[in-house]
C-alpha positions as CSV (number, residue, x, y, z in Angstrom):
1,X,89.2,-3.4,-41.8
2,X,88.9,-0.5,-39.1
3,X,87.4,2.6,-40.9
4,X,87.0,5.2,-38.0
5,X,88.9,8.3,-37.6
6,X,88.7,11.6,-35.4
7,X,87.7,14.7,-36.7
8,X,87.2,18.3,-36.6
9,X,84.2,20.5,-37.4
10,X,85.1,23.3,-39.7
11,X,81.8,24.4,-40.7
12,X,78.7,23.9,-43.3
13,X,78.7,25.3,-47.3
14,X,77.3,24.0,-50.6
15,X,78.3,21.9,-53.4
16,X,76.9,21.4,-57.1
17,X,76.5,18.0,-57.6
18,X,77.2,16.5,-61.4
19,X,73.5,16.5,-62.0
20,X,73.6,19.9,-60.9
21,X,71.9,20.1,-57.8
22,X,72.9,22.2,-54.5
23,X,74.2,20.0,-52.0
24,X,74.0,20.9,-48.2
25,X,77.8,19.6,-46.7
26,X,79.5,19.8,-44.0
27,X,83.4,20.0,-44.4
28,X,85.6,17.8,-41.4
29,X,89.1,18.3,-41.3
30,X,89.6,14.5,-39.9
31,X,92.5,12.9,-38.9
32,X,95.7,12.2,-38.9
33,X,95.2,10.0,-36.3
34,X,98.3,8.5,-34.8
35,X,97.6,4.6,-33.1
36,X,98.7,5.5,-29.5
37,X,97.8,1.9,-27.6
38,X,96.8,-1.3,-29.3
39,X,94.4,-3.3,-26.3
40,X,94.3,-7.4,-26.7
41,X,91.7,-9.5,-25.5
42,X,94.3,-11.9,-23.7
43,X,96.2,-8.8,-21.2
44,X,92.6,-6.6,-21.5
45,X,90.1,-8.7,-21.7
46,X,89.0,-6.9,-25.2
47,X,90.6,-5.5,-28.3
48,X,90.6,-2.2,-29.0
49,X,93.3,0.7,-30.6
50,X,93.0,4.2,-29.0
51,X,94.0,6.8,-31.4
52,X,94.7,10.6,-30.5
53,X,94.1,13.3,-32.6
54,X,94.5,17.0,-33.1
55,X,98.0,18.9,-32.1
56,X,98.8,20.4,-28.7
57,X,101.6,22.2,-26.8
58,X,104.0,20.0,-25.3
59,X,104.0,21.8,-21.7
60,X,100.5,21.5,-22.0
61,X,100.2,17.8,-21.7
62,X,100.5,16.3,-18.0
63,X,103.7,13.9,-16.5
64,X,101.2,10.9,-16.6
65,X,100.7,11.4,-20.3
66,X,103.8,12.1,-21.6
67,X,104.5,9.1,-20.3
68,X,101.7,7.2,-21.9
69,X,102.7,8.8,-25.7
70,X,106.5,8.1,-24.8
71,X,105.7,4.7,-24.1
72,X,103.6,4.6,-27.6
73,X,107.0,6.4,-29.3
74,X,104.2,9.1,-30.6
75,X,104.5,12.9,-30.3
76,X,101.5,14.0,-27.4
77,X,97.8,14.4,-29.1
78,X,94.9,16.7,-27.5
79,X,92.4,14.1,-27.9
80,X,92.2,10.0,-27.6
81,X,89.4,7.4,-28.2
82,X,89.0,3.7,-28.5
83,X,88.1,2.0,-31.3
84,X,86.7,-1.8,-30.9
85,X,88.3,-4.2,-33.0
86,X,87.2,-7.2,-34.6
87,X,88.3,-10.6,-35.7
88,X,90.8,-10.0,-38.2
89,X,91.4,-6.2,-37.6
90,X,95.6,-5.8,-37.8
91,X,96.1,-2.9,-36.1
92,X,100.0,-1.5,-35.5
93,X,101.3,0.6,-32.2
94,X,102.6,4.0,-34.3
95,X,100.3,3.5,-37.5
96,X,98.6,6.7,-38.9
97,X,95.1,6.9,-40.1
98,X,94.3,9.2,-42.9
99,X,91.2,10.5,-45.3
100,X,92.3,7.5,-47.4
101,X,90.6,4.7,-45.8
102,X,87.2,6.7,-46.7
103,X,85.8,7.1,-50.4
104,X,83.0,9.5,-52.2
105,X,79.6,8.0,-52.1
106,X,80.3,5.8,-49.3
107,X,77.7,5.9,-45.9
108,X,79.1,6.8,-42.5
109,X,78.0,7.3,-39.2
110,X,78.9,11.2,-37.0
111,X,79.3,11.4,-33.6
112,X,79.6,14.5,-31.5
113,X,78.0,16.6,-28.9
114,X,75.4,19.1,-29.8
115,X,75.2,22.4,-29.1
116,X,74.1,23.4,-25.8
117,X,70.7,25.4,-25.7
118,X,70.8,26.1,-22.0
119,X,67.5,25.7,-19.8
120,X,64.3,25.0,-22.2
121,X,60.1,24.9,-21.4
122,X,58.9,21.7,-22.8
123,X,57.2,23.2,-26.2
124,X,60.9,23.9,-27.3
125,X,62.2,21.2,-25.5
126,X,59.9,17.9,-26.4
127,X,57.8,19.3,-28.9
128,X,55.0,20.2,-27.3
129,X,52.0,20.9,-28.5
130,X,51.1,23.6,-25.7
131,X,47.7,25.3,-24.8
132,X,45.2,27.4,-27.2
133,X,46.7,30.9,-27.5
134,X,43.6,33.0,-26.8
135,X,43.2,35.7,-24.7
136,X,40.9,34.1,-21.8
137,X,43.3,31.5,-21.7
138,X,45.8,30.7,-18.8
139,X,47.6,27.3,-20.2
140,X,49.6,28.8,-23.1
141,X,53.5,26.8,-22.7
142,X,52.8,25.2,-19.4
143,X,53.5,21.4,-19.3
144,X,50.2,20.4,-17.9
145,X,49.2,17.2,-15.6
146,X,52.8,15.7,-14.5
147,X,51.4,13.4,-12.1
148,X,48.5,11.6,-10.8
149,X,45.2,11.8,-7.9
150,X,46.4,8.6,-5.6
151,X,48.6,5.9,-7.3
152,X,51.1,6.0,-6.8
153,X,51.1,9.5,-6.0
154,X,54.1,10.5,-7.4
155,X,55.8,11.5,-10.9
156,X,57.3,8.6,-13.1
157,X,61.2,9.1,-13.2
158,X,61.3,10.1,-17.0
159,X,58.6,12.9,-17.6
160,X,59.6,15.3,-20.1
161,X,59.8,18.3,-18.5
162,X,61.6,21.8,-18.8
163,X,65.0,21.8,-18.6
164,X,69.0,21.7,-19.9
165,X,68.5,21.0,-23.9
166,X,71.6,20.0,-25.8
167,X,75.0,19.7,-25.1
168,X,74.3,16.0,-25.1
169,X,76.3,13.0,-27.5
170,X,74.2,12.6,-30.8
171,X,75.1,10.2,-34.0
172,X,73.7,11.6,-37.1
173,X,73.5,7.7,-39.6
174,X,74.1,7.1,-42.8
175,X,75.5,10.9,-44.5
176,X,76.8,10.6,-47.4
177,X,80.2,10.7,-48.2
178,X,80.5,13.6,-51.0
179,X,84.1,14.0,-51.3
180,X,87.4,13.5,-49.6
181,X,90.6,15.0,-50.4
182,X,94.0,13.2,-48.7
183,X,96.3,16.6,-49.4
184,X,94.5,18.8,-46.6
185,X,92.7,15.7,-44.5
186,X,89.7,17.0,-45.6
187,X,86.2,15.0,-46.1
188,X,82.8,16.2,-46.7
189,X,79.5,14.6,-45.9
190,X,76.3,15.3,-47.0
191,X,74.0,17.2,-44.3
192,X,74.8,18.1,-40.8
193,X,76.7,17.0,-38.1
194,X,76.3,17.7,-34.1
195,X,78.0,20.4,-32.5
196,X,79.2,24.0,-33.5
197,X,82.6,24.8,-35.3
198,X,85.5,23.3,-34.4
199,X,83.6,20.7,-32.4
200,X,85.2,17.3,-31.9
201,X,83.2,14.3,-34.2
202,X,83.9,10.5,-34.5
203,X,83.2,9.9,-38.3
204,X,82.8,5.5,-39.0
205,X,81.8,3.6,-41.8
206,X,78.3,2.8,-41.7
């Protein structure tokens, strides 16, 4: 059974949990996802549904894919993604994937893109451990040695060094499913996710 859906960030708050403990969660407003294009391994060469998500202005939406959600008999989404199928996945062109197929204390799996943090020195970057922080010294948050004397003379592709930090794709495993409710498409997972509000996240059973 496919259990993946699109989703939206809406932001982090707490929860008492029966035991009464504070609960850090993350609320996702996730889905309805409609089934836009169902791929076969006989006229693809794999199988796979692509399901869009999240509403948009028609005049916003190009000829190519109108054409593409006409074909599918769907109104236009703002987002699609693929999901692989396996042997025995029935999947339906028009089919709509809600909350439902998710349940509290279940495990899943977050996908997004984290926040961007712009151009970063390694300490920040890599963790670093940096240079004593004395006075009469001159290696405070440099990288030190990047390369070598004679061979091979050159840096290895690879070397952490300062630069862009973030704004990457990142899968947080195995949150905790805490609660879902169908009514407002809502489900909240234990912990954080990647990205910032309203951030785009793939949410799959683990």
């Amino acid at each position: 059974m496919v259990t993946t859906i699109l989703g939206r960030k809406l932001g982090m708050t707490q929860l008492w949990s029966e035991d009464d403990n504070l609960i850090p969660v993350t609320v996702i407003e996730a889905g309805p996802c409609v089934v836009s294009q169902v791929k076969t391994d006989k006229r693809d060469g794999y199988s796979a549904a692509q399901i869009a998500f999240g509403e948009i202005k028609e005049q916003r939406v190009n000829k190519p894919m109108r054409g593409h959600f006409a074909k599918a008999g769907v109104e236009p989404k703002r987002h699609l993604a693929e999901v692989r199928l396996v042997e025995g996945d029935s999947v339906k062109l028009g089919e709509t994937w809600t909350v439902e197929m998710f349940e509290a204390g279940q495990m899943v799996h977050v996908t997004g893109v984290s926040k961007g943090k712009g151009f970063a020195g390694v300490m920040k970057r890599h963790n670093f451990r940096g240079g004593p922080g004395g006075h009469g010294s001159h290696f405070h948050r440099q990288p030190g040695s990047i390369g070598m004397c004679a061979t091979p003379a050159r840096v290895l592709k690879g070397t952490k060094m300062a630069g862009h930090m973030g704004d990457e794709t990142v899968t947080v495993r195995n949150l905790e499913v805490v609660k879902v409710d169908v009514e407002q498409n809502l489900i909240i997972v234990k912990g954080a996710v990647p990205g910032g509000k309203g951030a785009l996240l793939t949410i799959r059973a683990a």
